[in-house]
C-alpha positions as CSV (number, residue, x, y, z in Angstrom):
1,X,0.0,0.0,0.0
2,X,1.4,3.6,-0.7
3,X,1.6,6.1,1.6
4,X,-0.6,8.6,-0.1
5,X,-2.1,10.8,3.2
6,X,2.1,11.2,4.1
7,X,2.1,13.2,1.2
8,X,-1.0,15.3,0.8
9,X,-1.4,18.9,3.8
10,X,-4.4,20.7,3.6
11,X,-3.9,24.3,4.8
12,X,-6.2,27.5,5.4
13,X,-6.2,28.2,1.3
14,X,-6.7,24.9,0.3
15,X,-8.1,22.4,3.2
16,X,-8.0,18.7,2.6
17,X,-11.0,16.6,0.8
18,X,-10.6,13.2,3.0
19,X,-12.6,10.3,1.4
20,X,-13.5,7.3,3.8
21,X,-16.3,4.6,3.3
22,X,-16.9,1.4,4.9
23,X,-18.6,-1.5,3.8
24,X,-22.2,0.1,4.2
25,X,-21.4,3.8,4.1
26,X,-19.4,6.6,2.6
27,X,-18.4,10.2,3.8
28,X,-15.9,12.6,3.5
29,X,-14.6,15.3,5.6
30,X,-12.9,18.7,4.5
31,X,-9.8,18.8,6.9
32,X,-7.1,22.0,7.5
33,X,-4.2,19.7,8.8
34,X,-2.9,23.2,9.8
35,X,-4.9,23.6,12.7
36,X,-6.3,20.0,12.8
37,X,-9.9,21.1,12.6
38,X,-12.5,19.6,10.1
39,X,-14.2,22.3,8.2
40,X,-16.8,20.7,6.7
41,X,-17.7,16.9,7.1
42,X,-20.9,14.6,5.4
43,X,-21.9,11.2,4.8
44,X,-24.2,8.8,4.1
45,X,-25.1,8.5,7.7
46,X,-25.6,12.7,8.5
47,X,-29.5,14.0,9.1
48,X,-30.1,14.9,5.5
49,X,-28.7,12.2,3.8
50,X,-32.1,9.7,5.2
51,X,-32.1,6.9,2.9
52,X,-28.9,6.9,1.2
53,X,-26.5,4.1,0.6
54,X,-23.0,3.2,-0.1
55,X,-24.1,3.2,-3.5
56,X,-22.9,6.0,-7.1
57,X,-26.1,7.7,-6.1
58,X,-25.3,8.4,-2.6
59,X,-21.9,9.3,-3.7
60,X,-23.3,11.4,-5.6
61,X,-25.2,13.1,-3.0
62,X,-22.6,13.0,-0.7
63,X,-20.0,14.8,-3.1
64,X,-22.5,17.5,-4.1
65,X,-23.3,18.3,-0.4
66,X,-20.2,18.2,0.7
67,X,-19.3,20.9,-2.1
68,X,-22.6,23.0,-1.0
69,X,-21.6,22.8,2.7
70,X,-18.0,23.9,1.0
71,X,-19.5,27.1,-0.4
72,X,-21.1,27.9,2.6
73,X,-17.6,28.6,4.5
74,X,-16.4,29.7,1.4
75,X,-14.2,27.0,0.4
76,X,-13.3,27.0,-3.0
77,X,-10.3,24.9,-3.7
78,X,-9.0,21.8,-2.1
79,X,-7.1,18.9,-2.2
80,X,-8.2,15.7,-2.8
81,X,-7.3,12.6,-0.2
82,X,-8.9,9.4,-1.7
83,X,-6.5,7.3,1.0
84,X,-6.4,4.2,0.3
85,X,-8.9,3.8,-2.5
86,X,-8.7,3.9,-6.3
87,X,-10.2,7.1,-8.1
88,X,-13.0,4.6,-9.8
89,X,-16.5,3.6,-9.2
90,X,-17.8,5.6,-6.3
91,X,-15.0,7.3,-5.4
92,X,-14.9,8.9,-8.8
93,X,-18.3,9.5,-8.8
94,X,-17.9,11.3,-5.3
95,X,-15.5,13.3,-6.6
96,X,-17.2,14.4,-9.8
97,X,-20.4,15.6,-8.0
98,X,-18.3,17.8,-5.6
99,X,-16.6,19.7,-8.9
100,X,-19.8,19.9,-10.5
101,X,-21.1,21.2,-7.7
102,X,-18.2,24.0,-7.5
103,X,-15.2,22.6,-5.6
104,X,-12.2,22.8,-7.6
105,X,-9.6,20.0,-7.4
C-alpha cells in the first residue's frame, strides 16, 4: 500500500477533501491539517442524507453536499485525499459531483 495521506497537507487556502467509506457507508470530511480542525464533514449516515446508501447515487449526494456545505464557508479549492482507495467507481463519482457542484480540485 502507498503512503498517499504522508504526502497530501491541507492548509487554510486549500483544506484537505478526506474520502472514507466502509462497507455500508461513505463520507468525506474537509480537513485543514494546519490547525487539525475539520471544516466541513458529510456522509451517508448525516440527518439529510435519510435513505442513502454506499451506492454511485449516494456518492453522488454526498459529493455535491459536501461541495454545497463547501460554499457555505467559502471554500473554493482543495485537495483531494482518496487514502487508500482507487479514483473509480464511487470514489470517482464522489469526486465528480463535488466539482460539478463548485469545488475545484
Amino acid at each position: 500500500m502507498q503512503r498517499i495521506r504522508k504526502k497530501l497537507r491541507g492548509s487554510p487556502d486549500r483544506p484537505r477533501l478526506c474520502i472514507f467509506k466502509s462497507h455500508k457507508h461513505i463520507g468525506g470530511q474537509i480537513i485543514d491539517d494546519e490547525a487539525g480542525i475539520t471544516l466541513v464533514g458529510f456522509s451517508t449516515l448525516s440527518k439529510g442524507a435519510k435513505g442513502q446508501k454506499k451506492s454511485k447515487e449516494g456518492a453522488r449526494f454526498v459529493g455535491a453536499k459536501l461541495a454545497e456545505l463547501a460554499k457555505e464557508k467559502n471554500i473554493e479549492h482543495v485537495v483531494f485525499d482518496r487514502g487508500r482507495f482507487k479514483f473509480h467507481g464511487i470514489i470517482a463519482e464522489l469526486a465528480d459531483a463535488a466539482r460539478e457542484n463548485g469545488l475545484k480540485f
